[in-house]
N, CA, C and O of each residue as an XYZ file, in Angstrom:
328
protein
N     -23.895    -45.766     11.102
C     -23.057    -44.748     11.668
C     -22.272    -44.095     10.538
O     -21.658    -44.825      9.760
N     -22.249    -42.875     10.403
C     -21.232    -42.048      9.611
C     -20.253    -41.610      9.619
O     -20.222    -40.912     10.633
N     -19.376    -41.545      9.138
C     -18.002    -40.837      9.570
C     -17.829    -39.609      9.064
O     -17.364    -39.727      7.930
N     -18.023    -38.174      9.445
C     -17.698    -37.125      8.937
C     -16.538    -36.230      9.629
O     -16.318    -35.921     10.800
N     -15.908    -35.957      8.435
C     -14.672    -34.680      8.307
C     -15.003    -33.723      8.221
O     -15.335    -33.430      7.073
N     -15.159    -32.542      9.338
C     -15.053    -31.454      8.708
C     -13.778    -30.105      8.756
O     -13.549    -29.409      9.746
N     -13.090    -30.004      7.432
C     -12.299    -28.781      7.564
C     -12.467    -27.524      7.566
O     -13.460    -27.054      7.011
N     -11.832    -26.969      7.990
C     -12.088    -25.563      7.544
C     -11.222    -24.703      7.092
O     -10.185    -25.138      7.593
N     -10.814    -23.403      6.244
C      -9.831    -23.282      5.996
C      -9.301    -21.783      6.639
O     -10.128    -20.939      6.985
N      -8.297    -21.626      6.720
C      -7.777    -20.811      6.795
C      -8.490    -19.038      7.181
O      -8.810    -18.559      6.093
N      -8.674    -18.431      7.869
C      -9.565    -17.243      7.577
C      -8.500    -16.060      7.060
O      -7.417    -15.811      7.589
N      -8.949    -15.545      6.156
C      -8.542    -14.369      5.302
C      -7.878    -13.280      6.106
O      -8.392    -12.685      7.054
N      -6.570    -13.080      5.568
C      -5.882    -11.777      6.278
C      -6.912    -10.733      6.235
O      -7.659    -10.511      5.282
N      -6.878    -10.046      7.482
C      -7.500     -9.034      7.591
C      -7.198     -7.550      6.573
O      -5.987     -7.334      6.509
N      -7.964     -6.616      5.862
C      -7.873     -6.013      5.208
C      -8.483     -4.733      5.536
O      -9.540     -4.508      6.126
N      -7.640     -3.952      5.057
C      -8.013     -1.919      5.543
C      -9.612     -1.858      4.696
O     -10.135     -2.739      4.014
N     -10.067     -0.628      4.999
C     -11.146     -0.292      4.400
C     -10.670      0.601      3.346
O     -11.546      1.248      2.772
N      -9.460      0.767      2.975
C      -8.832      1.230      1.669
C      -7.730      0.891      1.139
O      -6.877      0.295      1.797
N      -7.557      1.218     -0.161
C      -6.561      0.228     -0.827
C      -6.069      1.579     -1.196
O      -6.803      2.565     -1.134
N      -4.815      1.630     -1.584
C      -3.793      2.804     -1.824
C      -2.573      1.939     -2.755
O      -2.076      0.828     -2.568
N      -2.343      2.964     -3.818
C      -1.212      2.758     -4.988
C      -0.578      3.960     -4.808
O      -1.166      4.961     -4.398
N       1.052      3.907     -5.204
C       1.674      5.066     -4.884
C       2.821      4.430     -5.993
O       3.199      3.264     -5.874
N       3.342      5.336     -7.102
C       4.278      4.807     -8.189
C       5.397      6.177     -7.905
O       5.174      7.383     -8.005
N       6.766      5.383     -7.483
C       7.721      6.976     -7.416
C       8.956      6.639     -8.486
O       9.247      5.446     -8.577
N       9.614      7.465     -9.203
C      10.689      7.580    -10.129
C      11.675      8.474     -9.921
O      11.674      9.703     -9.854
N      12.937      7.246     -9.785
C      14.106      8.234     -9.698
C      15.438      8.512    -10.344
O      16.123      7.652     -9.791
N      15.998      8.958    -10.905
C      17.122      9.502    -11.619
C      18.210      7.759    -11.072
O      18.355      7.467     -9.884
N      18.675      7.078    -11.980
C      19.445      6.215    -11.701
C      20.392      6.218    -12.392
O      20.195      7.070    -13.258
N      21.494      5.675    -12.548
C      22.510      4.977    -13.293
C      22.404      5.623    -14.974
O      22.771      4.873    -15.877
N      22.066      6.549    -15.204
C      22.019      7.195    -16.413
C      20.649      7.205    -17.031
O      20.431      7.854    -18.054
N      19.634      6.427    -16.371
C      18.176      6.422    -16.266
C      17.595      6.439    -15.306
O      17.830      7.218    -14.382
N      16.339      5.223    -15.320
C      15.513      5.584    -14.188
C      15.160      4.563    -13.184
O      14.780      3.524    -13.725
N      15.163      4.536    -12.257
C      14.235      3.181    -11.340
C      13.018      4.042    -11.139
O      13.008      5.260    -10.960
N      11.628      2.930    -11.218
C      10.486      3.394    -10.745
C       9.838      2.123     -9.566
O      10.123      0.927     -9.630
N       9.376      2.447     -9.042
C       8.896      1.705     -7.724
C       7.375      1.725     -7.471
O       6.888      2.823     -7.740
N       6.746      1.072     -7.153
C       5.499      0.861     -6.905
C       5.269      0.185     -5.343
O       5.945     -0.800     -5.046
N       4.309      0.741     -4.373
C       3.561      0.659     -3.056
C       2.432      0.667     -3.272
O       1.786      1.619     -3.709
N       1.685     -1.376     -2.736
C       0.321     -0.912     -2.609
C       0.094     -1.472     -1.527
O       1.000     -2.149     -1.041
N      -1.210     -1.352     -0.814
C      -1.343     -2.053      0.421
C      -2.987     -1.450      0.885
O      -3.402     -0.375      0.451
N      -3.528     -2.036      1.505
C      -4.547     -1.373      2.434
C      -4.531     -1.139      3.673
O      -3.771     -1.802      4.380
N      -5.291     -0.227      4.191
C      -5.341      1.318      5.494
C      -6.594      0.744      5.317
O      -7.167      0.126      4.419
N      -7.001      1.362      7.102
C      -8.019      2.068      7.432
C      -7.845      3.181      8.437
O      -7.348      2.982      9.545
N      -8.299      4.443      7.986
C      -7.876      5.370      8.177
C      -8.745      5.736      9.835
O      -9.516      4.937     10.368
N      -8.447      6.849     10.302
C      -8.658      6.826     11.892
C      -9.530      8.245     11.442
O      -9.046      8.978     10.579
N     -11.095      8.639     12.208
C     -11.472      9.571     11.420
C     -11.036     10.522     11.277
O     -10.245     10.867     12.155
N     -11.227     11.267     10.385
C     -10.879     13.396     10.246
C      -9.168     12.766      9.584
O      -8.177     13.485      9.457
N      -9.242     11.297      9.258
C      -7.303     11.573      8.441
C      -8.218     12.264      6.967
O      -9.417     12.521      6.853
N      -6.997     12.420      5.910
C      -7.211     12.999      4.937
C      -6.078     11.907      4.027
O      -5.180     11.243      4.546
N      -6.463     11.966      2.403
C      -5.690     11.549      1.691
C      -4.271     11.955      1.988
O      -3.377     11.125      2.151
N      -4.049     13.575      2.070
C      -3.080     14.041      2.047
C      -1.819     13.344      3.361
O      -0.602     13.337      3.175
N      -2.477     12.847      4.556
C      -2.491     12.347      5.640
C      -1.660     11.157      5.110
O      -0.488     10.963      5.433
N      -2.381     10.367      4.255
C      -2.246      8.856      3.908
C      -0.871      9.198      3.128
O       0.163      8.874      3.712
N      -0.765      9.796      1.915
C       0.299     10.369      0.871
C       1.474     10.517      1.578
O       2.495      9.943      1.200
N       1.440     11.677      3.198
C       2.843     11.936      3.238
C       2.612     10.973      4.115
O       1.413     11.241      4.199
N       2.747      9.989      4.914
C       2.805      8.576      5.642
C       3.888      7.554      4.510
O       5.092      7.331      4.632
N       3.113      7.170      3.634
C       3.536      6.214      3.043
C       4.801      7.182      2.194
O       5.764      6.419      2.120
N       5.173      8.521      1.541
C       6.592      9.008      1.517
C       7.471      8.766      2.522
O       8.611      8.380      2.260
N       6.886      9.037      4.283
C       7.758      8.956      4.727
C       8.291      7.260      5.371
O       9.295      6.922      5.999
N       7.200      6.545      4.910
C       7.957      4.960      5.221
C       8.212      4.759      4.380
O       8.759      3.656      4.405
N       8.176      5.398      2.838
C       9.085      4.220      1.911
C      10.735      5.130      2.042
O      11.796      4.525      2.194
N      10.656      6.239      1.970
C      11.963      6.863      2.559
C      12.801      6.449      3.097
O      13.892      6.199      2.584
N      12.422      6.224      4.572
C      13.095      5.423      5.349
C      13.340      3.950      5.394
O      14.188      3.452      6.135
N      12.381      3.087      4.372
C      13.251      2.137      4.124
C      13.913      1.860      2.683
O      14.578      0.904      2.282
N      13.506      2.993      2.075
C      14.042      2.429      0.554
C      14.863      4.100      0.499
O      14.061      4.862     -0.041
N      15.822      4.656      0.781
C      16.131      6.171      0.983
C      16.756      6.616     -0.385
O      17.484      7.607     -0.310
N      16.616      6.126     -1.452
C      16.985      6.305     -2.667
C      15.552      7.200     -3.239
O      15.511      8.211     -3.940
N      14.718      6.596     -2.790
C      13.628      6.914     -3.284
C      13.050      8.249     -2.378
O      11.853      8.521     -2.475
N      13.954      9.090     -1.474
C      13.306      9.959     -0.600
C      13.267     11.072     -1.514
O      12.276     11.795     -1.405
N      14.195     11.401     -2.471
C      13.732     12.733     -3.483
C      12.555     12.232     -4.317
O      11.843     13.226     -4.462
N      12.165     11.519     -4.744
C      11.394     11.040     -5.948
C      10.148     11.462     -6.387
O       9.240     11.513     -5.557
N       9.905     11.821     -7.716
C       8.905     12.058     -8.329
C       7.926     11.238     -8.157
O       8.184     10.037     -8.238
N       6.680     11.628     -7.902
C       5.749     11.000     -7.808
C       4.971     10.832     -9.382
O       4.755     11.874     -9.999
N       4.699      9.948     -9.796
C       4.361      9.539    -11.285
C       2.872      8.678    -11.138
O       2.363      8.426    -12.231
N       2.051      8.157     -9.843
C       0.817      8.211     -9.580
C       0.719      7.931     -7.934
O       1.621      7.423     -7.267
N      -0.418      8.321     -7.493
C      -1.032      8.277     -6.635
C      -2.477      8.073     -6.192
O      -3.161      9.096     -6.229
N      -3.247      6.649     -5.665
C      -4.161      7.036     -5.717
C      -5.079      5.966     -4.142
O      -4.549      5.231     -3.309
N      -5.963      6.197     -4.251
C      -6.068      5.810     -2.568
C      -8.183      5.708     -2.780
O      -8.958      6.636     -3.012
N      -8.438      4.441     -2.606
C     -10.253      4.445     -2.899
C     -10.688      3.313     -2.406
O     -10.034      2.279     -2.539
N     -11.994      3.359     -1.691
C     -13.092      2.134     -1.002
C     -12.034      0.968     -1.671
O     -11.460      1.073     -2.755
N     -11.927     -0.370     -0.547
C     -11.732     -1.469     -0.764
C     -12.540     -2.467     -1.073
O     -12.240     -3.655     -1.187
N     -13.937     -1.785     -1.252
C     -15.213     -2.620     -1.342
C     -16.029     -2.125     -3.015
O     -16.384     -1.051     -3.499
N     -16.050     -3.486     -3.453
C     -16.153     -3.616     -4.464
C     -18.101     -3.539     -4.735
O     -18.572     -3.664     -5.865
């Protein structure tokens, strides 16, 4: 007779079908803070980058509101599949 264990582990957070970076810079304390957002989307059809871009301005805005004037210093948004 055998005794077997079997585990299993954990299954993988679910992930967008795109990965998106967004770097913003803002006038601080006599310099600068810069901030970085990444995360993955999957987009709903007919969205557009531009779609994705002002989304994620307007949630980091509203929770980080320092950062609602801010220069955008990169942006970029591509397949999560390698």
């Amino acid at each position: 007779m055998h005794d077997t264990t079997e585990t299993t582990a954990p299954a993988a957070p679910q992930q967008g079908t795109h990965q998106y970076l967004l770097t913003l810079q803002v006038p601080m304390g006599g310099g600068f803070a810069v901030g970085s957002w990444t995360g993955t989307w999957t987009p709903h059809p007919g969205t557009t980058r531009h779609d994705l871009y002002l989304a994620l301005r307007d949630d980091i805005a509203r929770k980080n509101p320092e950062y609602g004037d801010a220069s955008v210093l990169f942006f970029d948004v591509q397949s999560n599949q390698i």
